[in-house]
Every structure is written in structure tokens, then in C-alpha cells.
C-alpha positions in Angstrom: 0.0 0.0 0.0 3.0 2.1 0.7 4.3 2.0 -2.5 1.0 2.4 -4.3 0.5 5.8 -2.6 4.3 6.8 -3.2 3.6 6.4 -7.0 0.4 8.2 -7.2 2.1 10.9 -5.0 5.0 10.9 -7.1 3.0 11.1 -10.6 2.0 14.7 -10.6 5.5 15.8 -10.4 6.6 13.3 -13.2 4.1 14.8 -15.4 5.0 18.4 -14.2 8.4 17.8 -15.2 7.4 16.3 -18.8 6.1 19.4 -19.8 8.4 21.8 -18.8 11.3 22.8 -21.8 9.5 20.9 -24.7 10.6 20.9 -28.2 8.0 19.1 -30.9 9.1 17.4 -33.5 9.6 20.3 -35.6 12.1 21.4 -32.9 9.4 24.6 -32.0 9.5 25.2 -28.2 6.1 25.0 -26.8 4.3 25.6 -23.3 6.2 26.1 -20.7 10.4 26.9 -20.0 12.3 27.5 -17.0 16.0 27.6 -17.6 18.4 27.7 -14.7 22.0 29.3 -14.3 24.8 26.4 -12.9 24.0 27.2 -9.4 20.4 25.7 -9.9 18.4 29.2 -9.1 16.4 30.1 -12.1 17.5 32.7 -14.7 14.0 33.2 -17.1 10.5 31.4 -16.8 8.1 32.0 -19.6 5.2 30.3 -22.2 5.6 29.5 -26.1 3.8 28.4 -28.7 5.1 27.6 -31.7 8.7 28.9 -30.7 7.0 32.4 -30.1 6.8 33.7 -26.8 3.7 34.6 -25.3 2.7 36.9 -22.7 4.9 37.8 -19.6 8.7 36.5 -18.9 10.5 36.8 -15.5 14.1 37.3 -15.8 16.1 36.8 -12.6 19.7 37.6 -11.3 22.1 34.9 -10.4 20.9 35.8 -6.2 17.2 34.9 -7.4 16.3 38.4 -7.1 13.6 39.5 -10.1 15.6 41.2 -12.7 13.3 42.1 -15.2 10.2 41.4 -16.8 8.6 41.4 -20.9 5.1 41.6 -21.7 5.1 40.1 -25.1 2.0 41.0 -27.5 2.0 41.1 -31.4 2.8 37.6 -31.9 5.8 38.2 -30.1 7.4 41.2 -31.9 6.7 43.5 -29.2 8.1 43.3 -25.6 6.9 45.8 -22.7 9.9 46.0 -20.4 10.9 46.7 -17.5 14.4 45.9 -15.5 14.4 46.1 -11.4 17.8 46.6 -9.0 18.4 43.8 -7.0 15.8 45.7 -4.3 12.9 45.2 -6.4 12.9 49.1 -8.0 12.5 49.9 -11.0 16.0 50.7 -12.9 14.7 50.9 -16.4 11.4 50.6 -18.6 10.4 50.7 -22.6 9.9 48.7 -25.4 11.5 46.0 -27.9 10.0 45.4 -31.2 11.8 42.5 -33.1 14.6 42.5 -30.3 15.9 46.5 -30.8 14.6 49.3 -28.6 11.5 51.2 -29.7 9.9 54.4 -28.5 11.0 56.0 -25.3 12.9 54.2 -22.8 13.5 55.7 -19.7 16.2 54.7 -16.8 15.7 55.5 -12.9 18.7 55.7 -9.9 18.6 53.4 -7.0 16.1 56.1 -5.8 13.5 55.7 -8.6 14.2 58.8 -9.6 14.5 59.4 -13.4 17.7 60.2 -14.5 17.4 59.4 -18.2 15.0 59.5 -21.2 15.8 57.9 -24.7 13.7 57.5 -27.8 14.7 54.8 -30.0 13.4 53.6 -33.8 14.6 50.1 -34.3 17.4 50.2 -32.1 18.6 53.3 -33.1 18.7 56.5 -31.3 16.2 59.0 -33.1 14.1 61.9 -31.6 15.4 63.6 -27.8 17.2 62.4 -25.1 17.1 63.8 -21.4 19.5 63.6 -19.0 18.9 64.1 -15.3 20.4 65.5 -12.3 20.2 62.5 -9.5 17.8 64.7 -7.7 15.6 64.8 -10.8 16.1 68.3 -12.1 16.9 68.4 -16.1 20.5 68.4 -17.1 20.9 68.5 -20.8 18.2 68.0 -23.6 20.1 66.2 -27.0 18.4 65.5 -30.3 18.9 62.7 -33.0 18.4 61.5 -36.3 19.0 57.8 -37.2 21.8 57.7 -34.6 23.3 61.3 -35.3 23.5 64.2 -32.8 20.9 66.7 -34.8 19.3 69.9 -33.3 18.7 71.8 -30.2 21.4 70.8 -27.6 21.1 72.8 -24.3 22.1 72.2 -20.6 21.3 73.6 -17.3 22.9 73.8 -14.2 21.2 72.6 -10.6 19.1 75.7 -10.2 17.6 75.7 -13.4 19.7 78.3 -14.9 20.7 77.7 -18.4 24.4 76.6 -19.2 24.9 76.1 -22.4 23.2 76.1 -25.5 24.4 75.1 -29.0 23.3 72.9 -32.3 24.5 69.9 -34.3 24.3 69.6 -37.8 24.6 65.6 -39.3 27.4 65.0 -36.3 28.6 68.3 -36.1 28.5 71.7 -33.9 26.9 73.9 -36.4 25.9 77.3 -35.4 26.2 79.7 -32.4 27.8 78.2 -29.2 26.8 80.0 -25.9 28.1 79.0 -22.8 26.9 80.8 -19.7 27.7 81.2 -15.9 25.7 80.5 -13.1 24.3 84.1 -13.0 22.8 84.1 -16.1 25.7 85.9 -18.1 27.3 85.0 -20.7 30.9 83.5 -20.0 32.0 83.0 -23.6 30.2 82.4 -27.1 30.9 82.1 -30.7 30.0 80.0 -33.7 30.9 76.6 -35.0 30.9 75.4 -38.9 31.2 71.7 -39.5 32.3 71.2 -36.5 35.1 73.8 -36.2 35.1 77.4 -34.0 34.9 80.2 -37.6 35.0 83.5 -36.9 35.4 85.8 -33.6 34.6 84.0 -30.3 33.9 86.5 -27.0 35.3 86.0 -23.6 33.6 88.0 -20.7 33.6 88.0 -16.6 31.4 87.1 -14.6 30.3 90.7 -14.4 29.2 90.4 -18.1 32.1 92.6 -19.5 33.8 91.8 -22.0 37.3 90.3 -21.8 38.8 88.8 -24.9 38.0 88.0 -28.3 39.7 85.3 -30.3 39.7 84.7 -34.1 39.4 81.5 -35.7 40.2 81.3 -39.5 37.4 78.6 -41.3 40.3 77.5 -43.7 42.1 75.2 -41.5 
């Protein structure tokens, strides 16, 4: 009777295990995977059908602490994510479409604080970044194109005060350069031209008076 009831006990499990990591014939993973790093703790858990994943993943660090998570929808071409420190915040959050970032992804300190905002189009970095101050407050605001430093760039110091504000053309400074002080005046400005300093560039104190000026010849 013993070992009746030891094999009925034991059954479930057998079965359990059966279905866990399957490949069909066609070699397609299907239902349900757990893989696990060499120190047995697991390292992602998720469904597929027909080799595609479906729904929502759990990634997890080598401690067993949840790492991250993806939503899958769109047949799995599309991936909400979200990463976590080893505390269980959240360190970063966006999308993947066929594997490569995708709209905006932003990134958060150990305080959950955001400190950085991205927009991606198929992996690459197009539209404005943001960059943060750990308390929060906006540091510098870049723009892209397919990858390519293109527009507006301006920063600000802690207070709010602007700092320094310029432009890229394809890669390259293009245009006027003004870099300020704390105060609000103007500590030096001038104009760049593929990516070189043309013509005369102003020095001035803090006071706002002017100091120097320097020439720069565009044949170089």
C-alpha cells in the first residue's frame, strides 16, 4: 500500500516535469520553459507556442532576485519591459520590437528617480534624449536622427539656470555656441561650422564685460 500511494504521489511531479522545456518534432518550443543558471536558481521562466513567446517573462539575477520582466503581445514582436535593482525598484522601462529598442525608454537611480529619457526607432537613437540631475532636475536635452546628434542641444545647471546652448548639424557643432555662468551671463560664445570654432569667439567675466576675443580662421 505504501508503495502504491508513493507512485500516485510521485506522478504529478513526473508529469510536471514532462512538460516543462519541450521541443515538438519540428524542434518549436512549446508551453512552458524554465532555464536555470549552474547554481540551480532560475534565470527566465516564460510560455511559447510555436517557438513564439507569449505573454509575460521573468528574468532573474544569479541571487534569485527578479531582474526584469517582458510583456510580449504582437505575436511576439513586441516586448513591454521593465528591468528592477536587485531591491525590487525599477531601474529601467520601454519597449522592444523585433529585439531592438523602440519608443521612449527611460532609466531611474537606485532612488527611482529618473535620470534618463531615450527614444529609439529600431534600435537606433532617433528623436530627444534627457538627461537628469540625481535629484531629478533636467540636465541637458540632445536631439537625434538615425543615430546622429541633430538639433537643439542645451544644458542647465542645478538651479535651473541655463548653461549652455548650441546645435548639431549631421554629427557636427553647427551654429552659435553660448556658454553661460551660473548668473545668467554670458561666460564666452561664438559660432561653430562643420564642427570647427569660424570666426570671432567673446570672452567675458562674470560681471558680463567683456574680456577677450579670439579669431578663428574657417580655412584650417
Amino acid at each position: 500500500m505504501r508503495i502504491i500511494f508513493f507512485l500516485f504521489a510521485f506522478l504529478p511531479f513526473l508529469a510536471f516535469s514532462q512538460n516543462i522545456n519541450t521541443v515538438d518534432v519540428k524542434g518549436k518550443k512549446q508551453g512552458q520553459w524554465i532555464k536555470n543558471y549552474k547554481n540551480k536558481k532560475i534565470r527566465y521562466s516564460g510560455q511559447f507556442n510555436e517557438d513564439i513567446p507569449q505573454g509575460i517573462f521573468k528574468y532573474y539575477y544569479k541571487s534569485g532576485e527578479l531582474q526584469a520582466t517582458k510583456e510580449f503581445f504582437h505575436n511576439g514582436v513586441a516586448a513591454a519591459t521593465h528591468f528592477y535593482y536587485k531591491n525590487s525598484k525599477l531601474k529601467a522601462s520601454g519597449l522592444y520590437v523585433n529585439e531592438k529598442k523602440d519608443s521612449t525608454w527611460n532609466y531611474y537611480n537606485i532612488g527611482e528617480i529618473l535620470i534618463l529619457s531615450e527614444e529609439y526607432t529600431n534600435g537606433v537613437l532617433n528623436g530627444t534624449t534627457k538627461t537628469f540631475y540625481d535629484d531629478g532636475k533636467l540636465y541637458e536635452i540632445k536631439n537625434w536622427n538615425n543615430g546622429i546628434e541633430h538639433g537643439k542641444w542645451h544644458q542647465y545647471y542645478m538651479t535651473g539656470q541655463l548653461k549652455m546652448t548650441t546645435s548639431y548639424e549631421n554629427g557636427l557643432n553647427d551654429g552659435d555656441y553660448i556658454y553661460y555662468y551660473p548668473n545668467g551671463n554670458i561666460d564666452f560664445k561664438g559660432k561653430y561650422k562643420n564642427g570647427l570654432r569660424v570666426g570671432e569667439w567673446m570672452y567675458f567675466n562674470k560681471e558680463g564685460k567683456q574680456d577677450t576675443i579670439i579669431k578663428h580662421n574657417e580655412k584650417r
